[in-house]
N, C-alpha and C positions, 0 to 999 in steps of 0.2 A: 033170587039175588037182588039185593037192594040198587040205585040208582046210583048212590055214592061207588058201590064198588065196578056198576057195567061204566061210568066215565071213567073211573081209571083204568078200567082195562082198553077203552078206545083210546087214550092218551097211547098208550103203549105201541096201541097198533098204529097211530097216528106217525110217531117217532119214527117207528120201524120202515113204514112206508116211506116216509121223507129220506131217513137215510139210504136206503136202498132204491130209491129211485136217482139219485143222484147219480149225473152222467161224468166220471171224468176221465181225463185222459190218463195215459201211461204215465207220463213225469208227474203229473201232478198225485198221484198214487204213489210214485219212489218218495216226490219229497215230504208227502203226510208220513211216510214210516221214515225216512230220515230226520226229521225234526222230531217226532216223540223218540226217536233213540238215542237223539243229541241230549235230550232233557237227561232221559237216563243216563249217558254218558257223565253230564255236567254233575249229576247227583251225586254219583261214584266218584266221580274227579274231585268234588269236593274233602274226600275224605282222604283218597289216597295221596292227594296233593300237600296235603298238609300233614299229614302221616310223614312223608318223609323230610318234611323242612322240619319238624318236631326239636330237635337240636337245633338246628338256627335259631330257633324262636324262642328258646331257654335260652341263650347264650345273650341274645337282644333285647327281650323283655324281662330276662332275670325270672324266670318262672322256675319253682321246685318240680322235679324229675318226676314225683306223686303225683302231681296235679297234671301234668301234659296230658293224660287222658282225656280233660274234661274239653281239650280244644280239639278233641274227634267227641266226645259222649254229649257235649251241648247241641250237636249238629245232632246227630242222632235220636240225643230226645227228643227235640222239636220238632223235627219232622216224621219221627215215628209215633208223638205223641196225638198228631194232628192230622195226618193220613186222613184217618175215618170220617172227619168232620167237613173234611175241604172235597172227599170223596162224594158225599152228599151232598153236599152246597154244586159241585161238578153235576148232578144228575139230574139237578134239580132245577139249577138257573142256569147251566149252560158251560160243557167242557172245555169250550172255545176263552170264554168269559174265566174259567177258571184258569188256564194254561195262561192265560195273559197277563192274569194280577202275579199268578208265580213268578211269572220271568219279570216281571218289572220288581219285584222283592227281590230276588237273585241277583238283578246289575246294582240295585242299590246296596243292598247292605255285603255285597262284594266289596263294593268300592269303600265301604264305609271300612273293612275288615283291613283293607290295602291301607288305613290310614291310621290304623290303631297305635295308640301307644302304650298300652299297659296290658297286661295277661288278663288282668279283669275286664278289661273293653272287649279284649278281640272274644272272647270265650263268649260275654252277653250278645256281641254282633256273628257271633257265630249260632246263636241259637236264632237267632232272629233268619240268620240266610236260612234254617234248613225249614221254616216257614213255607218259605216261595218253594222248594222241592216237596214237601206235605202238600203244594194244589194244584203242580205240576204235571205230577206219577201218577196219581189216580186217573185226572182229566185224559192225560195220554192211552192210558190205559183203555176207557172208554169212547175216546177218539179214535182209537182203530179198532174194538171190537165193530162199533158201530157203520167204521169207513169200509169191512172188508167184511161180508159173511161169509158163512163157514164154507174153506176151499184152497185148495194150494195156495194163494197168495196170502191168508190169512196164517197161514202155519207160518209159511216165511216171514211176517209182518211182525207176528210174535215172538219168534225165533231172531229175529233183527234185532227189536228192544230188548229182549233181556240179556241176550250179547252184549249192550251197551253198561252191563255191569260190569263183569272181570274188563272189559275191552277198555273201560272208564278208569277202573282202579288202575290196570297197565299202564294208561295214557297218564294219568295222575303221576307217577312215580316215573316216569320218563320227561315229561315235560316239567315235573314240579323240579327232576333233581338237577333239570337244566338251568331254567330259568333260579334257582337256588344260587348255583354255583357261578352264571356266568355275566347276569347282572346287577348292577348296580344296587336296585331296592331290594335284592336279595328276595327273601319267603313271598313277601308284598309283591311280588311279578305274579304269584300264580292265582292272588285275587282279582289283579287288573284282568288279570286274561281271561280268568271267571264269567265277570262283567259285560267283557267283550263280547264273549262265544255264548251268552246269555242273549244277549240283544240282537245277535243274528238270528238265535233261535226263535227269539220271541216274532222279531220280522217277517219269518221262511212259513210258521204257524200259522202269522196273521194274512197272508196270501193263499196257502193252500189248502187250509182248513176249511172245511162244511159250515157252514152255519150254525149256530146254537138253533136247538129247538126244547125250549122252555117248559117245565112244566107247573101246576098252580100246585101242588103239595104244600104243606106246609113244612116247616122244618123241626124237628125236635131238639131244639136250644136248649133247655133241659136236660137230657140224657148226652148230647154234644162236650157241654159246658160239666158234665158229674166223669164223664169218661176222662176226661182231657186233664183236668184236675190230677185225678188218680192215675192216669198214668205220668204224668210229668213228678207228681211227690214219690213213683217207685223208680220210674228211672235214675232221678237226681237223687235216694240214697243209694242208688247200685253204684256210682261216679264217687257217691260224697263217703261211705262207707267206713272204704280204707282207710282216707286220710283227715275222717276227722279225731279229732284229742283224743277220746278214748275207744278209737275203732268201732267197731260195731256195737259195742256196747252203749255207745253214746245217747244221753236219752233223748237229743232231739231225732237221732238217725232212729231210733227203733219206734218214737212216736211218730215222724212224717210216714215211716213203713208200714207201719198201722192203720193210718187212715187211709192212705194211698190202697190197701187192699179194702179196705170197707167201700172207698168209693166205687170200688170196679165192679165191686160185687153190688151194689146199689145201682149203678148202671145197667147190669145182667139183669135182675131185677125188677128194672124199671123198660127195659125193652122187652120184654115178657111178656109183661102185661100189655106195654102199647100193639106188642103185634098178635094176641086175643080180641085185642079189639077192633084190628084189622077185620078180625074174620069171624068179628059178631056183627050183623046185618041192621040192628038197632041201634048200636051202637053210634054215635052222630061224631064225625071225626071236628077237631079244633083247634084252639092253639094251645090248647093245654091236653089234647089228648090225640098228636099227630102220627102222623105212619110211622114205624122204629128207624131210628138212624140209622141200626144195625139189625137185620131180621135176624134172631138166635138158629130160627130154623139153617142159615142160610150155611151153618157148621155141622149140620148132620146130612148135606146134598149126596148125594152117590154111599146111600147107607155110611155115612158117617166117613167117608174119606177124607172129604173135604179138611174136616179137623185132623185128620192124618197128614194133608200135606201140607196143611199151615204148621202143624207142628213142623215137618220136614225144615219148612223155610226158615223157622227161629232157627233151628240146632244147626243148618247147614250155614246158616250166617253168622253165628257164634267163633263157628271155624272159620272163615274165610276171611273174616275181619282183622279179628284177632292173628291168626297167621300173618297179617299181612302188619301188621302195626307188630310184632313181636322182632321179624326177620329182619325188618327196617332199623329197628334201633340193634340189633346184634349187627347188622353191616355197620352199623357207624359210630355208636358206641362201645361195643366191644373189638370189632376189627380197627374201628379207624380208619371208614374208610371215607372219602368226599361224600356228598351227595351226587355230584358226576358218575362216579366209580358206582353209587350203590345203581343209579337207574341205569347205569348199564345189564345190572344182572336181573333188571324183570321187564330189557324189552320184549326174551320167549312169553310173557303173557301175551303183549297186544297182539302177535302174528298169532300164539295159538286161538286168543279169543276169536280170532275173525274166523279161521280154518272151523272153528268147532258149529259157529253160527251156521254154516253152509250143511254141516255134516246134517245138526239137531234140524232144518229144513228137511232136509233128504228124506230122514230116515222116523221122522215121527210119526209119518203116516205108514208106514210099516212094520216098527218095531213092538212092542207093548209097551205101556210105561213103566211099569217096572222094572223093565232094564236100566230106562233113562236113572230114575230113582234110587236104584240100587247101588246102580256099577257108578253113578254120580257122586251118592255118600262115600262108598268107598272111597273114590278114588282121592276125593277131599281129604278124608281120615289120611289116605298115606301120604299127603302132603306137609305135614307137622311132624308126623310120625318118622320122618326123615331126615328132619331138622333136631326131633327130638335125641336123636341116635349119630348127629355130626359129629364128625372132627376136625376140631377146628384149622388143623395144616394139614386139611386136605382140601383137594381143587376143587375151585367152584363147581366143575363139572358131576362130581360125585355126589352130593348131597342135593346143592342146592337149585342146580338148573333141574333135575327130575323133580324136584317139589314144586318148586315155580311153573312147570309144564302142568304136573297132575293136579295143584289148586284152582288153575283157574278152567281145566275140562271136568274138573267135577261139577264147581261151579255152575256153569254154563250149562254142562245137564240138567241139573235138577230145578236151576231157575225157568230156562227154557220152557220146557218139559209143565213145570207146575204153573207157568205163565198162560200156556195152550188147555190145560187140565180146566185153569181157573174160567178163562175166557168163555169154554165149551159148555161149563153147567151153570152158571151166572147167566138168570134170564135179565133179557134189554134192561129192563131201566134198572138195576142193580151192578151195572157192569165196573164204574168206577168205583162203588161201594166196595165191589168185591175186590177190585184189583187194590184198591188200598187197604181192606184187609191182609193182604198177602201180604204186602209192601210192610203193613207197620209189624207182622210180625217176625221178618226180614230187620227191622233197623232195630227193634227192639233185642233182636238176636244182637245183633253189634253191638248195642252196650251193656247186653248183660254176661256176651261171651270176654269183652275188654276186662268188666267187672270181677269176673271170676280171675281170667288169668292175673290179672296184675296183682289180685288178693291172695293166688298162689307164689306169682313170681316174689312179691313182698316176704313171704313166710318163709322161703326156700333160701333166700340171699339173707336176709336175717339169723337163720338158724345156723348157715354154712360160716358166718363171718362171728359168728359167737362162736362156735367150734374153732375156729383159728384164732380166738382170741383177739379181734377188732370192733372195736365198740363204732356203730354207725355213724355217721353225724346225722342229722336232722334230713339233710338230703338225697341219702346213704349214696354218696357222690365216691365215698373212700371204699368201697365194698372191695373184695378182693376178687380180682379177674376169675379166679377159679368156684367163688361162690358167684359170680356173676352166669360166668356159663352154666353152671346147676342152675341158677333161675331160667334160663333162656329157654332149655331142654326141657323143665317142668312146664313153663308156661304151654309149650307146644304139646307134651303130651294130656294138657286140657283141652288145648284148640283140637285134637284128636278124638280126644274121648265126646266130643260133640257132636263130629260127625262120624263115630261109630253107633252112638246111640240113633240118629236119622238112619240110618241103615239099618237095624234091624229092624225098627220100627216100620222102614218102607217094605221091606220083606215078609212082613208077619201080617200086616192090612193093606198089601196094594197086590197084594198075587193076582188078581181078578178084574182089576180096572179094565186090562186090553187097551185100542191103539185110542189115543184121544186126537191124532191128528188125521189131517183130511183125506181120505182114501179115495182113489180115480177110480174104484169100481162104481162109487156112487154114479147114478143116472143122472139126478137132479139137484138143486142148490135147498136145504131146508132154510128154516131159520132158526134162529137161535133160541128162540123158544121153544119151536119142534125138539131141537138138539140137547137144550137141558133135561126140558122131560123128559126124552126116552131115555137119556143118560140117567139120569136119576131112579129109571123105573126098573135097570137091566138089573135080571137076577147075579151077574157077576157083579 
């Protein structure tokens, strides 16, 4: 073995030693998993927050009903477009170092979002917030793989954070439909508060966080700068699609789509080759021939599952997204009802989020994951599937309180679940890499789950409203209630058919995985290295 590749491996061990030698106490242990699940919380808040002010903010800025998407899909692109990159930059110079510039991007262009005056500001200032979440979610990511090795506190630690998803959307949609309705700046309250509960975070971090421990890598600004591109041109035509002049036909929509898949696939491409040359010995590493952003290997871990449950992640966040931006505008544009009135009907998320966090603790170290995975997708799937099948005078409690319960315990599974999966085969210094893998394929599900539904819900209210003979207006603000509720019902049973596809999928390749969480028969603590590879090596 060459000398270039035994110092990286002593980096590795160097890291490993530091983090695990570190002594600290109990609280100081609660509040490193409380501040990375505040992050996650803040990131989810972000969407769900402004998911339900959505009508306020067309009535105040004068924004077409089309385009409201793009003030959830700009956030989404952003920070799902840049995950991978800030993921890296995190492993490389330091998750502490990266958690901090996030949250200082987060209270600023918060605050900047609280100040907007036009649909085109707050939309550009909203891709700029989901920035500071892109260097946030990784960094946290590999701030607690690193702060807890493998062991019942680390299952709970995991199991914390990705509770801070549904538990985030809930809290979003309860505090945003408060601060909506009962002050003064109206939508603009639930950025101040962003801002806020960002700067506390950033504070609680910069106290009880580890040290960065640096490494000399170089970075692959190249493959960084060809990914990022290419995804940001496919995301913004999944947003821009519908509503540009000639739909999808459009030749700028079909030439940006174009390029956008040659870039990705030039990326793949080009991290191929850099990571051959990882593990050719003569080869002399530089600035123009550095370690991969993204090692390709790092999607065939545990005989190929790994691409299994990143798929999972898209398709299970397609639904949950989408569900939750679909139900919102049926409470308040089709029912009519406040924003008070609507977050009333999803505070059963935040209680069940929390109850499920405790459960997915408990029970990961004994269950298989495929249960988690399984009985997760489903349980997602009947959550649209419920909604798909409403009627409309009938009581909340019929329909939509058991959706509302079963979206966010599906949820909760299967992010939990594949958060502890991810952690457990992701060796040391790829941990943020990995968890921002997960993550971007997670918000990429959001805006290509928004994309699809709304392209359905578009098609369905169109067709129902030419059959009763009313021609749209440009806004389709005149649609008729009863071709409105056919869109409502279609969209959901898209958001469905999303997570029934993760579901078979988790059935047909995860039969074999067995328990990914920490099991007390263990004698001794391995590390995480021990732990990928044998995971990696197990004939199931």
């Amino acid at each position: 073995m060459s000398k270039r590749l035994t110092r990286s491996s002593d980096s590795i061990s160097l890291e490993e030693a530091k983090d695990r030698d570190v002594q600290r106490s109990l609280w100081r242990s609660i509040f490193i998993i409380a501040t990375c699940t505040a992050a996650m919380v803040i990131n989810v808040f972000n969407i769900s927050s402004v998911s339900i002010s959505l009508p306020n903010i067309e009535r105040d800025l004068n924004i077409k009903e089309e385009q409201l998407q793009w003030l959830i899909s700009a956030y989404s692109l952003s920070s799902g477009c840049f995950l991978l990159f800030f993921g890296r930059l995190a492993d490389i110079y330091g998750r502490k170092k990266a958690f901090m510039i996030g949250t200082l991007s987060q209270v600023a262009f918060s605050l900047g979002c609280g100040f907007a005056q036009s649909g085109t500001t707050l939309v550009i200032l909203r891709a700029f917030q989901g920035i500071g979440a892109a260097a946030t979610i990784p960094s946290s990511l590999g701030i607690l793989a690193h702060a807890f090795p493998p062991s019942k506190m680390r299952s709970i630690a995991f199991a914390t954070f990705a509770a801070g998803a549904p538990v985030g959307g809930a809290f979003g949609m309860l505090i945003g439909g408060i601060l909506v309705q009962i002050t003064s700046s109206h939508w603009r309250s639930t950025f101040y508060l962003v801002a806020v509960v960002s700067a506390l975070t950033g504070v609680s971090g910069m106290i009880s966080f580890d040290a960065d421990v640096t490494s000399t890598e170089a970075v692959d600004w190249i493959g960084a700068s060809v990914v990022t591109v290419g995804l940001v041109l496919i995301v913004f035509v999944l947003g821009q699609g519908e509503v540009a002049s000639e739909g999808w036909k459009t030749p700028y929509i079909v030439a940006l789509l174009t390029v956008g898949i040659i870039m990705v696939s030039l990326f793949l491409l080009w991290e191929r080759y850099l990571e051959q040359g990882i593990k050719d010995p003569y080869r002399a590493v530089s600035a123009w021939r550095p370690p991969p952003l993204m090692s390709l290997s790092l999607w065939t871990r545990a005989r190929g599952r790994m691409a299994v449950i990143l798929a999972i992640s898209f398709l299970n966040s397609c639904t949950f997204t989408s569900w939750s931006f679909w139900v919102q505008l049926y409470y308040q544009n089709y029912l009519l009802l406040t924003p008070m009135q609507t977050m009333l009907r999803f505070i059963p998320m935040f209680v069940v989020g929390c109850l499920c966090n405790f459960l997915v603790a408990m029970f990961v170290g004994k269950l298989s994951f495929v249960v988690f995975a399984v009985g997760g997708t489903l349980l997602t799937a009947l959550a649209p599937i419920l909604l798909a099948l409403i009627d409309p005078t009938a009581t909340y409690w019929a329909f939509c309180f058991p959706s509302t319960i079963l979206i966010v315990v599906g949820a909760d599974l299967v992010y939990s679940a594949g958060m502890i999966f991810i952690a457990k085969i992701a060796l040391p210094h790829e941990q943020s890499v990995a968890g921002a893998l997960f993550q971007t394929m997670a918000q990429l599900g959001a805006a290509v789950g928004l994309a699809v539904s709304t392209l359905v819900f578009n098609i369905v209210v169109k067709n129902e409203s030419a059959d009763l003979g009313v021609t749209l207006n440009s806004a389709g603000t005149n649609a008729p209630l009863s071709a409105q509720l056919k869109g409502y019902r279609s969209a959901q049973w898209t958001c469905a058919a999303f997570a029934l596809m993760a579901a078979l999928l988790a059935a047909l390749c995860l039969h074999g995985v067995g328990i990914v969480g920490h099991k007390k028969t263990l004698k001794h603590v391995d590390s995480d290295q021990t732990i990928a590879e044998r995971f990696e090596s197990k004939d199931g």
